[in-house]
KEDO-455860 format. One record per residue: residue number from 1; residue in three letters; z, y, x of N, C-alpha, C in turn. Coordinates in steps of 0.2 Angstrom, whole numbers. Layout:
BEGIN
  num  residu    nzz    nyy    nxx   cazz   cayy   caxx    czz    cyy    cxx
  NUM     ALA      Z      Y      X      Z      Y      X      Z      Y      X
...
//
This chain:
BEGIN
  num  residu    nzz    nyy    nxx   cazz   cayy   caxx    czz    cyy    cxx
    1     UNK     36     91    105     30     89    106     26     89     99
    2     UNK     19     91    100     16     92     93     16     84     92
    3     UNK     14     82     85     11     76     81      3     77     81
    4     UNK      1     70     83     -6     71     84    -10     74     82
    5     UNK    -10     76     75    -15     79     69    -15     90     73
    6     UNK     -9     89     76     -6     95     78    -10     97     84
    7     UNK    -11     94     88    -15     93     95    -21     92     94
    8     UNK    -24     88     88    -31     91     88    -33     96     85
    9     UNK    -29    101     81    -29    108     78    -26    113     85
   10     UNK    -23    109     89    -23    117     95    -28    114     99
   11     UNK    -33    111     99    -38    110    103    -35    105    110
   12     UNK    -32    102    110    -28     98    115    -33     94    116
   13     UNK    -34     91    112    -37     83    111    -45     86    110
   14     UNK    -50     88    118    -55     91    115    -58     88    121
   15     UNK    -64     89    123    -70     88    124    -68     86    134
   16     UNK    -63     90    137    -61     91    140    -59     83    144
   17     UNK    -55     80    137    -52     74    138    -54     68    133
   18     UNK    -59     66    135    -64     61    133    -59     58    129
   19     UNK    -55     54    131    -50     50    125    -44     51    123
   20     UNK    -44     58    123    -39     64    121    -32     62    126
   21     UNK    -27     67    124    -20     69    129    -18     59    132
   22     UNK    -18     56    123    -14     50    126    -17     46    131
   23     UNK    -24     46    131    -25     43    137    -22     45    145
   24     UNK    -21     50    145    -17     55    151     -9     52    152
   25     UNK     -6     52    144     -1     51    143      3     44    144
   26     UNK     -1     39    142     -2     30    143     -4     29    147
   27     UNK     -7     28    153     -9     23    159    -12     17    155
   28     UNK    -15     13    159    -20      8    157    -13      2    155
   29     UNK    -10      1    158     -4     -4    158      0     -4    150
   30     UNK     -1      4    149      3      4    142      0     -3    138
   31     UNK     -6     -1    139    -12     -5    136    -11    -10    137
   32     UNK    -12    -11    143    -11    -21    144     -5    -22    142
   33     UNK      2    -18    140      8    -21    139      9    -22    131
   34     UNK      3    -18    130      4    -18    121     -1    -24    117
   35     UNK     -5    -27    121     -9    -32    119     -5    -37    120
   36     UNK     -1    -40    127      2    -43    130      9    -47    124
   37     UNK     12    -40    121     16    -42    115     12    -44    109
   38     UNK      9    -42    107      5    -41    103      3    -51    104
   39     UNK     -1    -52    109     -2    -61    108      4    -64    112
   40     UNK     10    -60    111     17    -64    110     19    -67    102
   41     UNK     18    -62     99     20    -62     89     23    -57     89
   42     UNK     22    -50     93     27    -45     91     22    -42     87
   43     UNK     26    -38     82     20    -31     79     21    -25     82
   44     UNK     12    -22     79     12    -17     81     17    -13     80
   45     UNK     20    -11     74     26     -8     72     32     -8     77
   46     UNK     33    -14     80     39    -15     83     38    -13     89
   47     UNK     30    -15     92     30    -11     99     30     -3     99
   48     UNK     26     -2     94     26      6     93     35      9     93
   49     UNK     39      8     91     45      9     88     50     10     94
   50     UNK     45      7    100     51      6    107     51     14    109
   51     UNK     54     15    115     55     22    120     47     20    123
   52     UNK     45     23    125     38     25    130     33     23    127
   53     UNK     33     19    123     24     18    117     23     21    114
   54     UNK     16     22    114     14     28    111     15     28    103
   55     UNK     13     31     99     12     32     91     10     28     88
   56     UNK     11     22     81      4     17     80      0     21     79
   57     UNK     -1     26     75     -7     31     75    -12     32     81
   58     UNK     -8     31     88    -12     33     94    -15     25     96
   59     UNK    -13     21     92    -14     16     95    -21     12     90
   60     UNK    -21     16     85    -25     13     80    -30     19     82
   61     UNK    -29     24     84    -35     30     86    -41     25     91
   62     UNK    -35     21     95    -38     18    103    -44     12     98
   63     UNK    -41      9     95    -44      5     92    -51      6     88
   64     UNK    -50     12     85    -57     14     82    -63     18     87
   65     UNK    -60     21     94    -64     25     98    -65     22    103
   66     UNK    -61     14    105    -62     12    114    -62      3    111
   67     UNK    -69      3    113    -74     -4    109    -70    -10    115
   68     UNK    -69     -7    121    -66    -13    124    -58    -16    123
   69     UNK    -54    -12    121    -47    -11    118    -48    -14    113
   70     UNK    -54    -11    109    -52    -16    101    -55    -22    102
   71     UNK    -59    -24    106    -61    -30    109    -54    -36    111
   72     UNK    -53    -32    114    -44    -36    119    -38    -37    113
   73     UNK    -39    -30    105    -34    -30    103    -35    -37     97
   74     UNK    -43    -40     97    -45    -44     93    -42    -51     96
   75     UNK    -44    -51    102    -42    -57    104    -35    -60    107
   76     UNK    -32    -53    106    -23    -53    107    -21    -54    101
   77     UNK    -23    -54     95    -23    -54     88    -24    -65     87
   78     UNK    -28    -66     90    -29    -73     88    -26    -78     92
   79     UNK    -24    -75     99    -18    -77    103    -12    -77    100
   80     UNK     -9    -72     96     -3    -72     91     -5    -77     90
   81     UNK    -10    -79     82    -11    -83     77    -10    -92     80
   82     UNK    -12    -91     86    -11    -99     90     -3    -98     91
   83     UNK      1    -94     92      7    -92     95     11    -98     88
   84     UNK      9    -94     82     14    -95     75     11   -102     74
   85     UNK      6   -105     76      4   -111     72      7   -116     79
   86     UNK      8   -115     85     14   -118     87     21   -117     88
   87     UNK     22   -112     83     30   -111     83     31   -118     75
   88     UNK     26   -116     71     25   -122     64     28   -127     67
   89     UNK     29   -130     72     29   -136     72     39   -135     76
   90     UNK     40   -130     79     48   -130     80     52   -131     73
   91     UNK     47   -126     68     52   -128     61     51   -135     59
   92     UNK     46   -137     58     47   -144     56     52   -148     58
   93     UNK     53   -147     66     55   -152     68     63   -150     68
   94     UNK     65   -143     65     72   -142     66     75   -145     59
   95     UNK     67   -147     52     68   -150     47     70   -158     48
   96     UNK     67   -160     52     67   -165     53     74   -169     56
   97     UNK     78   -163     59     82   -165     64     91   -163     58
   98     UNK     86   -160     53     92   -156     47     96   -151     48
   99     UNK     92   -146     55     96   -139     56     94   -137     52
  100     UNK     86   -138     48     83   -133     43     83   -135     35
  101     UNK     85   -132     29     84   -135     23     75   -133     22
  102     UNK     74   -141     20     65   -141     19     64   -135     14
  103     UNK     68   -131      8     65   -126      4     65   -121      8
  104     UNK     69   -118     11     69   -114     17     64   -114     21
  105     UNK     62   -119     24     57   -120     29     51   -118     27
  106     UNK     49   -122     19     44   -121     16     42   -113     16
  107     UNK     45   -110     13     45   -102     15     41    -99     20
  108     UNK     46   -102     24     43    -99     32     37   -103     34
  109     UNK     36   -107     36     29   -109     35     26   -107     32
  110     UNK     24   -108     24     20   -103     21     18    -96     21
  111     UNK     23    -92     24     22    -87     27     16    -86     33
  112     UNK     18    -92     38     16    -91     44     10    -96     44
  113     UNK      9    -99     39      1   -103     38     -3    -94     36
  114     UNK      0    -92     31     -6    -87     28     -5    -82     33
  115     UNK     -1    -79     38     -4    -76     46     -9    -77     47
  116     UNK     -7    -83     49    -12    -89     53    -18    -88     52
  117     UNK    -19    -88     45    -25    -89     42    -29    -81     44
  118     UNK    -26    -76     42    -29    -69     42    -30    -68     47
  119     UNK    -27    -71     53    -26    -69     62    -34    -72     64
  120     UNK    -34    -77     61    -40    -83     65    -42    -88     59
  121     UNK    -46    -83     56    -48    -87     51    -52    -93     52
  122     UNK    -56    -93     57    -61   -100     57    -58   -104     60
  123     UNK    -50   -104     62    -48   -108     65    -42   -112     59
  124     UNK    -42   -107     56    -32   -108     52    -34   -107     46
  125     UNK    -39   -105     43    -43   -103     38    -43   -110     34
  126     UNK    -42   -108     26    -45   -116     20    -52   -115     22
  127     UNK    -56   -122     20    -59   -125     21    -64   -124     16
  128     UNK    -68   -121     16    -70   -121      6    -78   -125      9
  129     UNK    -79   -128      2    -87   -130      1    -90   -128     -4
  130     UNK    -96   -128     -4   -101   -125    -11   -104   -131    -12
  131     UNK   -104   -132    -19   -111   -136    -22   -114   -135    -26
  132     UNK   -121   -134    -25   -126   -132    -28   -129   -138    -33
  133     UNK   -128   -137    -40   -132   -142    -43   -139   -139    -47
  134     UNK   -143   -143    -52   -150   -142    -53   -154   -143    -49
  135     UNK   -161   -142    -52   -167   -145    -49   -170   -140    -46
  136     UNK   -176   -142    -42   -183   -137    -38   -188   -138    -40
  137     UNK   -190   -136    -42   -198   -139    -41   -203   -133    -41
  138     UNK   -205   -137    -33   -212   -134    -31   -216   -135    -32
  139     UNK   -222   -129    -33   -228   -130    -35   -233   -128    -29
  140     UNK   -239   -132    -31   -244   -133    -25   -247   -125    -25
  141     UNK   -251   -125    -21   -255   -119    -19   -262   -118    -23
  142     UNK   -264   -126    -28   -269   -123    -33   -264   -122    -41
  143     UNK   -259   -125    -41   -255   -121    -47   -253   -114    -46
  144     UNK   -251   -112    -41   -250   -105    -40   -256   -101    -39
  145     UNK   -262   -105    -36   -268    -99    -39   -269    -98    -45
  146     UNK   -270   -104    -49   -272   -104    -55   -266    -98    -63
  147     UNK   -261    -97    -59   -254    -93    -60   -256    -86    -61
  148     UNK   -258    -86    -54   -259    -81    -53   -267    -77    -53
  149     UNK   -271    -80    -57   -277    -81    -59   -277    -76    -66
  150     UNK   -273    -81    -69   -270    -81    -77   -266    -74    -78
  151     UNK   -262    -71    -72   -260    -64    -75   -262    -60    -74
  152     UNK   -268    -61    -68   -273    -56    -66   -277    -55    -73
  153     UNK   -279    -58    -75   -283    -59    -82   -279    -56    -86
  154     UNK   -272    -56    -87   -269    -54    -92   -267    -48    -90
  155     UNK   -268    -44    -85   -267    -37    -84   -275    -34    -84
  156     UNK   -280    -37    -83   -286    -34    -83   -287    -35    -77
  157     UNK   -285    -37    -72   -287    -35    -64   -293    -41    -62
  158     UNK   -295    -43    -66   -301    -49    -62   -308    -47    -61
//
């Protein structure tokens, strides 16, 4: 079987078939099975690697050309991220029960906060604030004529 790149140099992948061979190839299920793992914790990598999935290549293709897919693949994406920040709490408490050494633990949590965080940022995400210091000061509507009076003058335009 060619490689993608191979398929769209013999014209396979053309106009013919709107979202090229794999959509022929893959049935819509593919899709829902690979979303479905995907807001399990699996990666993309590991699903791609099974027997019947498509390429990650063809899967990252679906993503940039079918807005609803990468729609579903966004939201399957932050499904994970709630996945790992309830599994957080297995380890703790396998810490707490002394199945786990807390330096160990800390590893993997740290790991799975910063997922977390990249998955769903505005959920899992640091918290940052800004402060803004110094002063304002507005000026009224006859100081800024009078401004603006003065460089009229001082360019010649009055």
């Amino acid at each position: 079987m060619l490689p993608e790149q191979g398929k769209r140099r013999a014209g396979i992948l053309s106009a013919n078939y709107p979202q090229g061979l794999a959509a022929i190839m893959y049935p819509p299920e593919t899709r829902d099975e690979i979303l479905k793992r995907i807001a399990d914790g699996e990666s993309l990598r590991a699903i791609c690697s099974d027997g019947g999935m498509p390429d990650r290549s063809t899967v990252e293709n679906w993503l940039q050309d079918d807005a609803d897919f990468s729609a579903k693949y966004a939201r399957a994406r932050e499904a994970q991220a709630d996945g790992i920040f309830d599994g957080m709490a297995d380890i703790e408490a396998r810490v707490s029960v002394g199945d786990l050494r807390p330096d160990a633990a800390r590893v993997v949590l740290e790991s799975q906060r910063w997922r977390a965080e990249k998955l769903k940022p505005k959920v899992y995400g640091s918290k940052t604030s800004v402060e803004v210091s110094g002063s304002l000061h507005l000026k009224s509507d006859e100081e800024l004529d009078r401004e603006i009076a003065a460089k009229k003058a001082a360019l010649g335009l009055t």
